[in-house]
Phi, psi and omega in degrees: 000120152341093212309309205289029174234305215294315182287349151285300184328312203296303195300273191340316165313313186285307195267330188311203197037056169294314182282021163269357223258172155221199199271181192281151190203170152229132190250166160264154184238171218247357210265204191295142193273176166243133196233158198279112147291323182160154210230125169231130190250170206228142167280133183283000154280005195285136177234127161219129159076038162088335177259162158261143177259147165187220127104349231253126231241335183226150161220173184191116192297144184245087189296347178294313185238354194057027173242204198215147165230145138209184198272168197238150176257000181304139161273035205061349179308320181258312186215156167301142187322123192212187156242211168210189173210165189201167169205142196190131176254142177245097173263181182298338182265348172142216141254126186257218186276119180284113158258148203248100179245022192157158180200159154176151196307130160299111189260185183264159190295351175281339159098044177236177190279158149315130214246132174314157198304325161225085164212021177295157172245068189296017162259023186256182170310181183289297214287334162296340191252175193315158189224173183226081209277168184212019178191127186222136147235136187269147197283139181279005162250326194230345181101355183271189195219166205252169174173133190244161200226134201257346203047224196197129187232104191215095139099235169267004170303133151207121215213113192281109198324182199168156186237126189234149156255152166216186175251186191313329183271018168104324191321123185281143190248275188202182184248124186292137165276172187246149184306140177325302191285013167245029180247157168265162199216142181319308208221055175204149157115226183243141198293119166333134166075026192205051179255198164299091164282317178265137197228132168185125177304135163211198199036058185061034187065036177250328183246155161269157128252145171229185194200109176267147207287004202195162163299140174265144216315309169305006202252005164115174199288172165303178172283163183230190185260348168242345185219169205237207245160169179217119168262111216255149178237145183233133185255105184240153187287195181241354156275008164141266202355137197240136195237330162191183183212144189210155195255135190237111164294105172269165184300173194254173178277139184317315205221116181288159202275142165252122359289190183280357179251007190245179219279113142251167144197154199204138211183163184262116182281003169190163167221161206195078179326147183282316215182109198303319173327331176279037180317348191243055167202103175228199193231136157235100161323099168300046183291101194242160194210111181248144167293153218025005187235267178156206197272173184202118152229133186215146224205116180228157184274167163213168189239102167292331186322117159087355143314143180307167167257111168245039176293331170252018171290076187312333183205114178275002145314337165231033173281075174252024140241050187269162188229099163304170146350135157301157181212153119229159198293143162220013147157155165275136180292308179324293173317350191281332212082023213283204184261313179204151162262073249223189228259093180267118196233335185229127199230126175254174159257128191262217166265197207270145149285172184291299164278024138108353179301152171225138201290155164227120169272114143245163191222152159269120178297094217264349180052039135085008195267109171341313207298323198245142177258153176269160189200139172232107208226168179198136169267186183218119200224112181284142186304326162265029143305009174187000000 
């Protein structure tokens, strides 16, 4: 079969069955837990090759050298926008030490770095001007790599997020397109700082799914402390073509903010095929942060199978028969046992165990602050959890 045939077949699999679907929910499961291997912090002073690392907003396994790359969340402010690569070994016994083997700059399609937020330049293409990444996977056919940006909605800046391949050495190839209601617009499209966080390969690398981390402006108000949101996740072949779109039930915000007037928010900060075979199955990670309370991350598997197609859906506020997504709970960060929990933004599947369990590596977005940690952590997730 034609790889450029293959990502409709998958897609049809994936939108059929409507009448399967039921509603979206999240239950606890009741089966073997999933339990933490083992914990590594990163000193937030750590320098390598002229950057500071910090920042690091994704991870991602590289089955090829057996290491992880991820993205840095820097906007050029502190160093140019770049990634790193790193190798830490994960066993049944734990985790070890993180080394830091590489960085290198995210370029422009001119091949130079991106230029901080203010020295952007709005006459320039889209694709030239700053950028804000947040999410990197690697393509499971050629080895580069995919990556996502949330762009910028600041007064009359407006700069439309995007998904880039580039290659392995950051050099940029080209930009996917993205769905019409994920562009920014004066009164349409996605809230600043609340874009594509989530990026993830599936169907054998033939589809991307993505996530925008938050409601797009039409889709109704944000989560509260009583009522959650619906939020879209999107299915594009991985040769452009964008195929379908399904509403994703987010969570209500954990803890209203101390005092009740300071910063809260909460949105999905990463996605994960469950299983490349599998187009309809991923890990979506909830990350939320209230002021005087602190983070709350929770990880849920979901099912698109019976789900609406809302790709031509203008507003899912007033979809009241769109049928989201299936959800289930599949663990609180709290629970785990870590040292602390903090602004955990990015998740792989790591290698495989000995006893047949399969490992999820994540890390924390330390947002360059004393206060905050980079953490690098892996769990042990028994098969029949998903």
């Amino acid at each position: 079969m034609s790889p450029r045939v293959l990502p409709t077949v998958l897609a049809l699999a994936l939108i059929g069955g409507l009448a399967a679907a039921a509603p979206a929910n999240a239950t606890e499961s009741h089966e073997r837990p999933i339990r933490l291997l083992g914990e590594k912090i990163v000193p937030n002073s750590l320098q390598f090759q002229g950057t500071l690392v910090g920042g690091l907003s994704s991870i991602d396994y590289d089955s090829r050298t057996g290491g992880y790359a991820l993205i840095c969340d820097d906007r050029s402010a502190i160093n140019p926008a770049r990634f790193y690569t790193a190798t830490f070994p994960v066993t049944a016994k734990g985790v070890g030490d993180v080394t830091i083997t590489g960085t290198d700059p995210l370029l422009r399609p001119d091949g130079t770095p991106y230029p901080p937020l203010t020295q952007n330049d709005p006459s320039k293409p889209q694709n030239e001007q700053t950028v804000d990444p947040e999410e990197l996977r690697i393509d499971p056919w050629s080895g580069g790599y995919y990556w996502s940006q949330e762009g910028e909605r600041t007064g009359t800046t407006l700069i439309d997020p995007s998904i880039r391949e580039a290659r392995r050495d950051g050099k940029y190839v080209r930009d996917l397109p993205i769905p019409a209601n994920e562009k920014m617009t004066p009164t349409a499209g996605p809230r600043q700082n609340l874009v594509l966080e989530g990026i993830t390969f599936t169907g054998f690398g033939s589809l991307l799914a993505s996530e925008v981390e938050g409601p797009l402006l039409q889709d109704g108000p944000e989560p509260t402390t009583t009522t959650g949101a619906l939020s879209r996740i999107t299915l594009q072949s991985r040769f452009g073509p964008v195929l379908a779109q399904f509403a994703y039930p987010q969570e209500p915000l954990f803890a209203a903010p101390v005092p009740s007037t300071a910063f809260a928010t909460t949105g999905v900060s990463s996605m994960l095929a469950v299983d490349q075979a599998d187009p309809t199955k991923f890990l979506m990670m909830e990350r939320s942060f209230s002021t005087g309370v602190g983070n709350k991350v929770r990880v849920y598997e979901i099912d698109t199978k019976g789900a609406t197609n809302v790709l031509n859906v203008k507003s899912l506020a007033d979809a009241k028969h769109v049928k989201p997504v299936k959800k289930r709970f599949l663990f609180d960060a709290a629970d785990l046992g870590l040292s602390t929990v903090d602004n955990i933004e990015g998740m792989t599947w790591g290698p495989k165990l000995p006893n047949g369990e399969r490992s999820l590596v994540l890390v924390s977005d330390n947002n360059f602050s004393p206060t905050q940690v980079t953490q690098f952590f892996a769990l042990a997730v028994p098969s029949e959890r998903l």
